[in-house]
C-alpha positions as CSV (number, residue, x, y, z in Angstrom):
1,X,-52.9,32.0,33.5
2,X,-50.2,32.6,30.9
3,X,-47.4,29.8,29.9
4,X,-43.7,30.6,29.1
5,X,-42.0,27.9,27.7
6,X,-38.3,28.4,26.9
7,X,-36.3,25.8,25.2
8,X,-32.9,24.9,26.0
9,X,-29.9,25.5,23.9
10,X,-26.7,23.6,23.3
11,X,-23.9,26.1,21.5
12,X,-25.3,27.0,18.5
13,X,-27.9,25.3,18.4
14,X,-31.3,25.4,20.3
15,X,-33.6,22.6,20.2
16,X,-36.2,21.7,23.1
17,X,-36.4,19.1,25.2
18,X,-40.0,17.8,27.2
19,X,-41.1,16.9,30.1
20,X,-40.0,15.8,34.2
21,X,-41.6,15.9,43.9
22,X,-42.8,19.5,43.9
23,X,-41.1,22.4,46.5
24,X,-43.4,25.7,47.3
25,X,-41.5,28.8,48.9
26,X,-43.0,31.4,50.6
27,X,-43.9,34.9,49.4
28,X,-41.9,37.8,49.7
29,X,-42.1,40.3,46.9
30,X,-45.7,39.2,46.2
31,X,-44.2,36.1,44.5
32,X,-44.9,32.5,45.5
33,X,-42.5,30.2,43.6
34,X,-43.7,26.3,43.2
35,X,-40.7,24.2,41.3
36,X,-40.7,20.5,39.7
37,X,-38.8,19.1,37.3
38,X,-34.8,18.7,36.9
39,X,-32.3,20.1,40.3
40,X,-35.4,20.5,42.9
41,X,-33.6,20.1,45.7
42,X,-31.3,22.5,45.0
43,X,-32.9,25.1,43.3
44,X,-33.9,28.7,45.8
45,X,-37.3,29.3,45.5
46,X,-37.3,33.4,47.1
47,X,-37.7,35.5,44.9
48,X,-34.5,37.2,45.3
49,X,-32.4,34.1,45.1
50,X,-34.1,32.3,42.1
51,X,-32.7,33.3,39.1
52,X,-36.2,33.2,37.3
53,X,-37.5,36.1,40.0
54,X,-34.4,38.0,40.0
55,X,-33.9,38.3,36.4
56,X,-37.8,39.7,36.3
57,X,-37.2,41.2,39.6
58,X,-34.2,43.3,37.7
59,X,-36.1,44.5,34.8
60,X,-39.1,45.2,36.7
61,X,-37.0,47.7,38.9
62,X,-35.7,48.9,35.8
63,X,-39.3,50.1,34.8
64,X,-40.2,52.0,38.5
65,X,-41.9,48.6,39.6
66,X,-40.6,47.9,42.7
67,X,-42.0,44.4,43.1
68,X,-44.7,41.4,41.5
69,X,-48.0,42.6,40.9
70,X,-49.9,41.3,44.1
71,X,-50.8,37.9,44.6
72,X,-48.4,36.4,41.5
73,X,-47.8,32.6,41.6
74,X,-44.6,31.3,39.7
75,X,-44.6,27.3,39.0
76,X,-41.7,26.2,37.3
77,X,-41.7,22.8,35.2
78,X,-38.0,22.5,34.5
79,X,-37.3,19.6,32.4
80,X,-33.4,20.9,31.1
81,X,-30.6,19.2,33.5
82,X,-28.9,21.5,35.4
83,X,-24.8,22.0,34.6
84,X,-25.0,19.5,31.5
85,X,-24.2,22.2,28.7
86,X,-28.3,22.3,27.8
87,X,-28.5,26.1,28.4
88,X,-30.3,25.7,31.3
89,X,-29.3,29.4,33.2
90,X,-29.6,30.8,30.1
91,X,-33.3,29.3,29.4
92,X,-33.6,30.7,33.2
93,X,-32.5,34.1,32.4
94,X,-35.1,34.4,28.9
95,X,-38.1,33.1,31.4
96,X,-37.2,35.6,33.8
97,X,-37.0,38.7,31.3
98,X,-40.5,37.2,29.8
99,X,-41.7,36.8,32.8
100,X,-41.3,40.6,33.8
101,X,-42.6,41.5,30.6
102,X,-46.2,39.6,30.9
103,X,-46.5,40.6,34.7
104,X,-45.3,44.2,34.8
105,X,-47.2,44.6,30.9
106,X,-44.0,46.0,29.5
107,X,-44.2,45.8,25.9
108,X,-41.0,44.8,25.1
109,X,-39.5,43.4,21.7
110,X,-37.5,40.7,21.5
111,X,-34.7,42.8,20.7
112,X,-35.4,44.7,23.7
113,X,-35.8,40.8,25.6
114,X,-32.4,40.2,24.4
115,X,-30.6,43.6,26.0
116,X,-32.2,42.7,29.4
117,X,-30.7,39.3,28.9
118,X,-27.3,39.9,28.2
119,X,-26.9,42.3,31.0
120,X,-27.3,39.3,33.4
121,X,-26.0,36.3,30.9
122,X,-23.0,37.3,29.4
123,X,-23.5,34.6,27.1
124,X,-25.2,35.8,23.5
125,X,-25.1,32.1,22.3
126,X,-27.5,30.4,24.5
127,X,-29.7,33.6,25.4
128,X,-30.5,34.4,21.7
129,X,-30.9,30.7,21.0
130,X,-33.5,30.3,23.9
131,X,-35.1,33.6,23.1
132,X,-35.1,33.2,18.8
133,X,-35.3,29.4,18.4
134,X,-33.3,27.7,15.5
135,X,-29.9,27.7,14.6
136,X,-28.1,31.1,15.5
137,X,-24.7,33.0,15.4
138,X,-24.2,35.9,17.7
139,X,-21.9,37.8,18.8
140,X,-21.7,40.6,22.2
141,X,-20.3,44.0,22.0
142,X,-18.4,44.9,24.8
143,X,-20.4,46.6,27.3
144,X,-18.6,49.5,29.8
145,X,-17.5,49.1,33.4
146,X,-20.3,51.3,35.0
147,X,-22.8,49.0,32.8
148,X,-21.2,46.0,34.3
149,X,-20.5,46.1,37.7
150,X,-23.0,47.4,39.6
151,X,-24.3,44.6,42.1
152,X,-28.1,45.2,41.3
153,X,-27.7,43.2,38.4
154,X,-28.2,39.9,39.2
155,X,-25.4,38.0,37.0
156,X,-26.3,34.2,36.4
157,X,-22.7,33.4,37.2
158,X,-22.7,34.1,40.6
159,X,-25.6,32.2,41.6
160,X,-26.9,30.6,44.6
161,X,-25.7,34.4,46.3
162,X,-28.2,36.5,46.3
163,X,-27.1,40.5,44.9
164,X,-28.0,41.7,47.9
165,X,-31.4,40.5,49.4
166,X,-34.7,42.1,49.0
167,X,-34.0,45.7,48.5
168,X,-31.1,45.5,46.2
169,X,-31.5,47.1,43.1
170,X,-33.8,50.5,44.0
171,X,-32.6,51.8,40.7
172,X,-30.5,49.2,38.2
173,X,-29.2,50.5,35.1
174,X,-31.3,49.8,31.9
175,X,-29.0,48.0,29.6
176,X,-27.9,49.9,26.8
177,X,-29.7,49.3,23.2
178,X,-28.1,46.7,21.2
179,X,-26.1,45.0,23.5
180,X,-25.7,41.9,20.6
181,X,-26.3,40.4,17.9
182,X,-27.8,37.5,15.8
183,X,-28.4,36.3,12.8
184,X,-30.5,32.9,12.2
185,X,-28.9,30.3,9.4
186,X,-30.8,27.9,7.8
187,X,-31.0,24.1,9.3
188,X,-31.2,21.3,7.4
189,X,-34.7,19.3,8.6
190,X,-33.2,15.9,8.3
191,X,-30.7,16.4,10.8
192,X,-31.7,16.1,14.4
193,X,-29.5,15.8,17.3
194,X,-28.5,13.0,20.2
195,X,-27.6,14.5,23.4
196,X,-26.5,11.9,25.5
197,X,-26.7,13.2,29.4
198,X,-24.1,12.3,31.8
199,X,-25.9,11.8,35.3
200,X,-22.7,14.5,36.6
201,X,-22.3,17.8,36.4
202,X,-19.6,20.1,35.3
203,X,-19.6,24.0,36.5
204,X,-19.2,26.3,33.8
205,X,-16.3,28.0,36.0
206,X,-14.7,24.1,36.3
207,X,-14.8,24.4,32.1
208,X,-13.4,27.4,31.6
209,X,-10.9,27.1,34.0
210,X,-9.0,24.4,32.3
211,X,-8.7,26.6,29.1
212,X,-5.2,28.0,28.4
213,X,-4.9,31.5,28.8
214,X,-3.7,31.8,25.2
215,X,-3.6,29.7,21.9
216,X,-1.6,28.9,19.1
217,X,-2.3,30.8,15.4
218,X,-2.0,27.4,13.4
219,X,-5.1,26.2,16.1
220,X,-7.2,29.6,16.1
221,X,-6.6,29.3,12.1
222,X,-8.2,25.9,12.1
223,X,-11.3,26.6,14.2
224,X,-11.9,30.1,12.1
225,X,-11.5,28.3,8.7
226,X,-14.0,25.3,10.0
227,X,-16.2,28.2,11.8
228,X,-16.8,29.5,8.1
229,X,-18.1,26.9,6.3
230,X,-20.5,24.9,9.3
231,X,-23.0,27.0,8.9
232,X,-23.3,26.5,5.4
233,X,-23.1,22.7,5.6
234,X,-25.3,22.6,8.1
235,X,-28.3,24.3,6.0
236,X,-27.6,22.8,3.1
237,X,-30.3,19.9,2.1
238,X,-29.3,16.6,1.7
239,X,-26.7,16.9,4.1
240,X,-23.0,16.2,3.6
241,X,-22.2,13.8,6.2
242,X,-18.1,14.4,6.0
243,X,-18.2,18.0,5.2
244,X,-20.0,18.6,8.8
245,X,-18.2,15.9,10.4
246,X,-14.8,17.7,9.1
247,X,-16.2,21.3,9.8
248,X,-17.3,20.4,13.6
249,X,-13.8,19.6,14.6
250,X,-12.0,21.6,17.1
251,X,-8.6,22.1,18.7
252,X,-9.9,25.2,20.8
253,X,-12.2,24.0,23.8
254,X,-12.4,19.9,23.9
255,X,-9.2,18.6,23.9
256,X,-8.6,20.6,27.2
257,X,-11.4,19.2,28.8
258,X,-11.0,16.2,28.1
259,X,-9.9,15.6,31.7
260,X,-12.9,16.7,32.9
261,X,-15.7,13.7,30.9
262,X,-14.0,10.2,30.9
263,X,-14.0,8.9,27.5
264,X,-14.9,12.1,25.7
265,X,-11.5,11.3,23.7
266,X,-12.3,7.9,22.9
267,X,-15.7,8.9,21.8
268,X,-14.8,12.2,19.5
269,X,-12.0,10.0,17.5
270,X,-14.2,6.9,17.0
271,X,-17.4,8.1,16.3
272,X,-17.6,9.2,12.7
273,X,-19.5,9.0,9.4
274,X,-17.7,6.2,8.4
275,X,-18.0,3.9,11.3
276,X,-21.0,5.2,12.1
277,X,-23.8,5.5,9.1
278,X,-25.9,8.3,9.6
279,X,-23.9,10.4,11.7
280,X,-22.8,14.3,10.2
281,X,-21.2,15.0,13.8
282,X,-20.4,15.3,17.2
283,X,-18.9,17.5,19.7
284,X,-19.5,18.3,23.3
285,X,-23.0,20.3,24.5
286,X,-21.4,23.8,25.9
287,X,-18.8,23.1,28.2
288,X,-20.3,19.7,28.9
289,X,-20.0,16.8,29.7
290,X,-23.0,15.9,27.4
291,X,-22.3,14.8,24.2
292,X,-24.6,15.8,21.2
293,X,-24.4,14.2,17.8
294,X,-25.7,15.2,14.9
295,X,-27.4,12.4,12.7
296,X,-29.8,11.7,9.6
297,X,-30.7,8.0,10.9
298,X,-30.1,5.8,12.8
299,X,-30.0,7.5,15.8
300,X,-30.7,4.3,18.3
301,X,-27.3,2.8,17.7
302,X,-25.2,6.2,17.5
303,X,-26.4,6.6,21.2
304,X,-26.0,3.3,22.1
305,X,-22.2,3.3,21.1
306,X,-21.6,6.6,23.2
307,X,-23.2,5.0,26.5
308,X,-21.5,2.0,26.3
309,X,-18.5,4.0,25.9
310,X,-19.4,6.1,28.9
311,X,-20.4,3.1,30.9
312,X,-17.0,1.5,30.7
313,X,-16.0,4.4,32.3
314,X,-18.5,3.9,35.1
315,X,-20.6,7.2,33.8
316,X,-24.4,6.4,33.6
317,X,-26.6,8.6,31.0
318,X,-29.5,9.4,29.7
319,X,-30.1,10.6,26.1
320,X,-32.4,12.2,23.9
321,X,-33.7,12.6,20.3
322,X,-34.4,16.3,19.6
323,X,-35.4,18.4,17.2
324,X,-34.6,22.3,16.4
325,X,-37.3,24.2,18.7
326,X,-37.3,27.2,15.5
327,X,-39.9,29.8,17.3
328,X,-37.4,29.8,20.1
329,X,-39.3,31.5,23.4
330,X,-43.7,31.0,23.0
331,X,-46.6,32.6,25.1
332,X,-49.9,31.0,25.7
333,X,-52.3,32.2,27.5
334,X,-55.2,30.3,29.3
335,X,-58.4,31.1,31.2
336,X,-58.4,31.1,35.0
337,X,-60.9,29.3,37.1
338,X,-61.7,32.7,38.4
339,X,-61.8,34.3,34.7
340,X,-63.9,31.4,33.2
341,X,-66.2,32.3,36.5
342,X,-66.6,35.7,35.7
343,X,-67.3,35.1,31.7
344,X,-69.9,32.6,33.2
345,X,-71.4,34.8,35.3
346,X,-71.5,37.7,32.2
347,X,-73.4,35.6,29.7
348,X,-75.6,34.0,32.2
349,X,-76.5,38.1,33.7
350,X,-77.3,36.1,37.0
351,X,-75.7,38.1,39.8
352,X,-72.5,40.5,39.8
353,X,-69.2,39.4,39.7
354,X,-68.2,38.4,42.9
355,X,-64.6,40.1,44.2
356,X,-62.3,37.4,43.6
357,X,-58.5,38.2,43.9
358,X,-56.6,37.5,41.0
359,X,-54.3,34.8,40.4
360,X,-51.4,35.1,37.9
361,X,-50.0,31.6,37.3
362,X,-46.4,31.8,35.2
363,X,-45.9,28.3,34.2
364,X,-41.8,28.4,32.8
365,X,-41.1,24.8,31.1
C-alpha cells in the first residue's frame, strides 16, 4: 500500500491542511475509487470522470499503458474545501500525475511530474506549490496550439465532463520538456498563516470573469513594484510587519471581486498591523472567497475579527492555523495484509505462498 499526500496551496504559498460518509464507485479501467473527506457528494468517482484517475489515466496512456494495473484500489481522503482558493484541483492534478507514476512504475522526476501537470492545470502557481512545498514563484511558457487542444487531455477546467469517456486518449501527446518554471524563496518560520473558510464557494471561471479585460499602467506599476520586494520581506527573519503588510497590497484582482465575498472590503482596509498586533498581512486565498492572513501571534483574535466580520454579513466560516508544508508532495509506502502474509510465510518456511491477488491501495490526502 503506498500513501500520496499532496498539500494544498493558496497563491504563492503552499501550506497543508489535515484531516475530514464514504462513496465507493465501481471499476472500469481496473480502478475502484473510494472517496471521504471535503465535496463527497459531488465528486465522480469513474475513473474517467475523476480528475485524480484521468490525470494518471492521461500520463499512463502517454507511456503505451492503456489502463490501471489490474485490481488497483484508489481511496481518496480529501480534507482541502473544494472552490475556496485552497488549490484543491491543483493538489488533484499532482495526486493524479503521482499516482500514475507509482502504479504504472514510471520513474519520473519531479521536473518531469511538473510537465505532466501543467499540460492539464494551466496554473504553474498552485501545481508547483503542491508538487515542491514552500513558498514558490513560477512562471508558464507558452505552450503551442497542437500541444493544447487536443481533447485527450483532460484539462481541470472543464471538469465534471468527461474528455470523451473510456477510450479517449489512445495516444495523448507527451507534454513538451520544460513547460515551467520555479524557483523556491526563503519563508520566514515565525510567520504562519490564517485561512478563514467561507462555507460558499466561488468558481474559478465566476473570478475571473469579473476581471477587466485590461488595466491601467499606474495599477500594473503598483503590483510589479510590490511583486519585487514580497518575496524578500517575506524570508527575511524577524519579520517586518508593515513592510509585508504594504508589499501584499493589490489593485489588480481584489478590488474587482469584491462583489463576489461580502465584506472582503471591510475586512482588507481594517485589518492591519496596527490595529491588529501580530498581523504582517492579508489578501484573499486564490480567487477566493477565503481569506488568509499572515501573522507572528496572536492568531486567535485576527481570526475572530474576520468571522465576525463575515458573520454580519450572514457568511458562516471555518478557519485554520497552518504552517508552510516545505517537502511539498511525499510517498510512503506500507505493507499489505497480503505482503506482511507472504514475509510471514518466508521466515516461518511453513508452506508456499499461497496465490493471493494483489492489492494496490493509493491513499491521496
Amino acid at each position: 500500500m503506498i500513501t500520496i499526500r499532496v498539500p494544498c496551496s493558496s497563491a504563492n504559498i503552499g501550506p497543508r491542511i489535515r484531516f475530514t460518509p464514504t462513496t465507493t464507485s465501481q471499476a472500469p479501467l481496473n480502478c475502484k475509487i473510494t472517496y471521504e473527506g471535503q465535496g463527497a457528494a459531488e465528486v465522480p468517482l469513474t475513473a474517467d470522470s475523476n480528475l485524480i484517475t484521468r490525470t494518471a489515466l492521461y500520463v499512463l496512456r502517454c507511456h503505451g499503458q492503456r489502463s490501471f494495473p489490474s485490481e488497483t484500489s484508489v481511496h481518496i481522503i480529501n480534507p482541502i474545501p473544494l472552490g475556496r482558493g485552497l488549490g484543491s484541483s491543483g493538489a488533484a492534478v499532482v495526486a493524479g500525475v503521482a499516482l500514475a507514476n507509482e502504479v504504472g512504475k514510471l520513474k519520473l522526476t519531479k521536473a518531469r511530474m511538473l510537465d505532466y501537470c501543467l499540460m492539464i492545470e494551466r496554473h504553474p502557481d498552485n501545481v508547483a506549490a503542491a508538487l515542491y512545498g514552500g513558498f514558490v514563484g513560477t512562471y508558464l511558457n507558452e505552450l503551442s496550439a497542437e500541444d493544447t487542444e487536443r481533447k485527450e487531455i483532460p484539462l481541470s477546467e472543464v471538469l465534471p465532463e468527461p474528455a470523451g469517456g473510456v477510450d479517449t486518449g489512445s495516444n495523448p501527446p507527451e507534454p513538451p520538456i520544460g513547460i515551467g518554471h520555479y524557483m523556491k524563496f526563503t519563508w520566514a518560520s515565525e510567520i504562519k498563516a490564517i485561512a478563514i473558510i467561507p462555507q460558499f464557494e466561488v468558481a474559478t471561471a465566476k473570478a475571473r470573469s469579473v476581471l477587466p479585460s485590461s488595466y491601467s499602467r499606474s495599477d500594473v506599476v503598483f503590483n510589479l513594484q510590490r511583486i519585487a520586494l514580497l518575496p524578500l520581506a517575506l524570508g527575511r527573519s524577524p519579520p517586518d510587519a508593515e513592510q509585508i503588510y504594504l508589499a501584499m497590497q493589490d489593485k489588480v484582482h481584489q478590488p474587482y471581486r469584491k462583489g463576489l465575498i461580502p465584506g472582503l472590503p471591510e475586512i482588507l482596509q481594517s485589518v492591519t498591523p496596527k490595529s491588529h498586533p501580530g498581523l504582517c498581512g492579508i489578501c484573499l486565498s486564490g480567487a477566493g472567497p477565503t481569506i488568509l492572513a499572515l501573522a507572528t501571534e496572536n492568531f486567535d483574535a485576527i481570526a475572530n475579527v474576520i468571522l465576525d466580520t463575515f458573520a454580519k454579513n450572514d457568511i458562516k466560516c471555518d478557519w485554520k492555523l497552518l504552517e508552510p508544508a516545505q517537502d511539498g508532495i511525499s510517498r510512503h509506502r506500507y505493507a499489505t495484509l497480503t505482503e506482511q502474509a507472504k514475509s510471514h510465510v518466508r521466515k516461518e518456511q511453513e508452506f508456499t505462498s499461497p496465490n493471493i491477488e494483489h492489492q494496490c491501495l493509493y491513499s491521496l490526502l
